[in-house]
N, C-alpha and C positions, 0 to 999 in steps of 0.2 A: 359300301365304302369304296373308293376309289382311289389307288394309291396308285400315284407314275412310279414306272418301272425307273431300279438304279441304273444308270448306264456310268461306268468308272472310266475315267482317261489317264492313261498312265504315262509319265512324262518321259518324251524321247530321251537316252542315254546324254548326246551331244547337249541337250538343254540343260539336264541335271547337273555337266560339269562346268558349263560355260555361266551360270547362274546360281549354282548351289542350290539347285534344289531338290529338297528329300521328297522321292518317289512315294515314300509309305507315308510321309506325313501329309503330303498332295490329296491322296487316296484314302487316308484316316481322314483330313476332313471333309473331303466333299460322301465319305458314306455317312460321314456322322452329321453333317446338314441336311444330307436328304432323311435320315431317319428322323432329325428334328422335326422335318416338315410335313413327313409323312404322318408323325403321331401329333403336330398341333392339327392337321385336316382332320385328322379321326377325333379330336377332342372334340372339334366345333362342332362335329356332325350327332356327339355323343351329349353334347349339353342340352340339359333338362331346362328347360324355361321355365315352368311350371312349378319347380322346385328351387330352380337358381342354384341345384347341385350341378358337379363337373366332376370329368373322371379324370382322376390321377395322372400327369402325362412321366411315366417315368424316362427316368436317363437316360444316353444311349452307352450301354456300358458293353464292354471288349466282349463278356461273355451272353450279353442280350441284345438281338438282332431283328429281333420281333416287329413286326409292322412297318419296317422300311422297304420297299416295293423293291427289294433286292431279284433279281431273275436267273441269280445266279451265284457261285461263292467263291469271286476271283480270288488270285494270291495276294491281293492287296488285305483282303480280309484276313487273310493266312496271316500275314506280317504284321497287322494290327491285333491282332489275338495273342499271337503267340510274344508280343511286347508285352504285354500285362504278367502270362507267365507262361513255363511250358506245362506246369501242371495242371492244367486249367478241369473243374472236373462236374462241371454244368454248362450248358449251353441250348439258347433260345433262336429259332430260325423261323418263329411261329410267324403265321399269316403275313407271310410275301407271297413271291410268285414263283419258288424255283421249281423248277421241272426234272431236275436232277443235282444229284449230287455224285464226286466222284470218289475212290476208293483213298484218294488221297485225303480227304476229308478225315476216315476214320483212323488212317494210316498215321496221322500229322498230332492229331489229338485223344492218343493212345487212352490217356489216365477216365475219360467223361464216365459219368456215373450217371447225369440224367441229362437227356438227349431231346427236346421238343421243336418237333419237326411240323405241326399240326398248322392245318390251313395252308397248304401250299398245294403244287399240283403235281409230284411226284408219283409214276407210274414205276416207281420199284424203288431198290433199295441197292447199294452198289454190296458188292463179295464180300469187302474186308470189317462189313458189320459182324461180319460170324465170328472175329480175332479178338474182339473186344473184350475184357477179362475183368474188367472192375464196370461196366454196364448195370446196373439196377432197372433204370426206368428209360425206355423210349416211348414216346409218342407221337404216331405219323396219321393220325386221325383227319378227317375230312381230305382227304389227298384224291390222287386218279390210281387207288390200286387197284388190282383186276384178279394179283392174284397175292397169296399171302406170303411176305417176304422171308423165305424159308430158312435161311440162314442166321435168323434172329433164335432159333433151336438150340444152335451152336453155341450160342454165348450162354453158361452155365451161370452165374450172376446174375441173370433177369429176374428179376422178379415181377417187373409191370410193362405188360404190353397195348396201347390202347390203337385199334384200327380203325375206329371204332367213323363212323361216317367214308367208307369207300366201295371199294362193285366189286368184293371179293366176295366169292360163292364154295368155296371149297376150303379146308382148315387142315395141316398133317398133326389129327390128332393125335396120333402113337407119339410124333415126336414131342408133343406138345405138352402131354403126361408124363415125358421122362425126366423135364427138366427139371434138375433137382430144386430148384432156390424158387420159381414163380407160385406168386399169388392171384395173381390176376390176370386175366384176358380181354379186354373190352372190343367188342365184335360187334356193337350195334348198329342197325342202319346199315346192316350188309346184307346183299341177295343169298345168302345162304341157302343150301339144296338142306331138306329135312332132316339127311345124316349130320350134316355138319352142324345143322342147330339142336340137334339132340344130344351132343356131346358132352360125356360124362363129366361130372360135378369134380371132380378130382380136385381140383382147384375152383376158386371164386371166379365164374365166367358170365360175363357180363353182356347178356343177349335182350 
């Protein structure tokens, strides 16, 4: 599948006041056209002839960000999210293309509970994921991780971690057994050395 990358233009100050125009709504709709566009490509490419079924093209809603060739998670995004509410306490970043994300990200959206990061090409995870206090479930599955983002320990709330498709080879299981709330680990389709994939059962881990 082939999604063009978002590039967002944010409108000069001097134009905003000479024309009235709103900066976040500029940038709420050109992300929210390109995600239109990104998920009718993916429907075309996704429709069965054979059956005359079609996949669902859903919305493009404040808290689902999924499959719009985003490369990145400017403040325009910040400002469009956090107009819906401040509580916000789900959110979708699934298969784009961002390569990072930054502290201010988990900093801005204190409350999330479940976090899918999956299909992008993030080589790590920024600090202020360890702060997160109502966290349940993230998922950063098929990414570029190399190593396991170890501050996700930290968040005592986790229940479900899924890594599951990336080039991590090493797991800190001691820390990984203490946390009190997880159920789950998903670690598949990782180069894993024989220690790390013999790791004890303590929880439902998924190899």
């Amino acid at each position: 599948m082939n999604i063009e990358p978002c590039y967002c233009f944010f409108a000069a100050p001097a134009a905003v006041k000479q024309f009235g125009v709103s900066v976040f709504t500029t940038v709420e709709r050109g992300i929210r056209q390109r995600c239109a566009r990104s998920r009718l490509t993916e429907h075309k490419h996704t429709h069965n002839n054979n059956n005359n079924t079609h996949k669902v093209i859903s919305p493009v809603n404040g808290d689902d960000l999924s499959d719009c060739g985003l490369v990145s998670f400017p403040d325009g995004v910040f400002k469009m999210i956090r107009s819906r509410t401040d509580n916000i306490q789900k959110i979708s970043l699934a298969n784009n293309q961002i390569k990072a994300l930054s502290n201010k990200f988990f900093l801005t959206f204190t409350q999330l509970r479940e976090v899918d990061l999956q299909g992008n090409v993030l080589t790590t995870l920024p600090e202020a994921v360890g702060n997160m206090q109502h966290l349940i479930s993230i998922d950063v599955s098929r990414n570029k991780l190399r190593v396991f983002p170890e501050r996700l320990t930290d968040v005592s709330s986790l229940q479900h971690i899924s890594v599951e498709g990336n080039q991590i080879t090493e797991l800190p299981m001691e820390k990984l057994s203490l946390m009190p709330a997880l159920k789950s680990v998903d670690v598949r389709s990782n180069p894993l050395t024989p220690e790390a994939a013999s790791f004890p059962h303590l929880f439902t881990l998924l190899t």
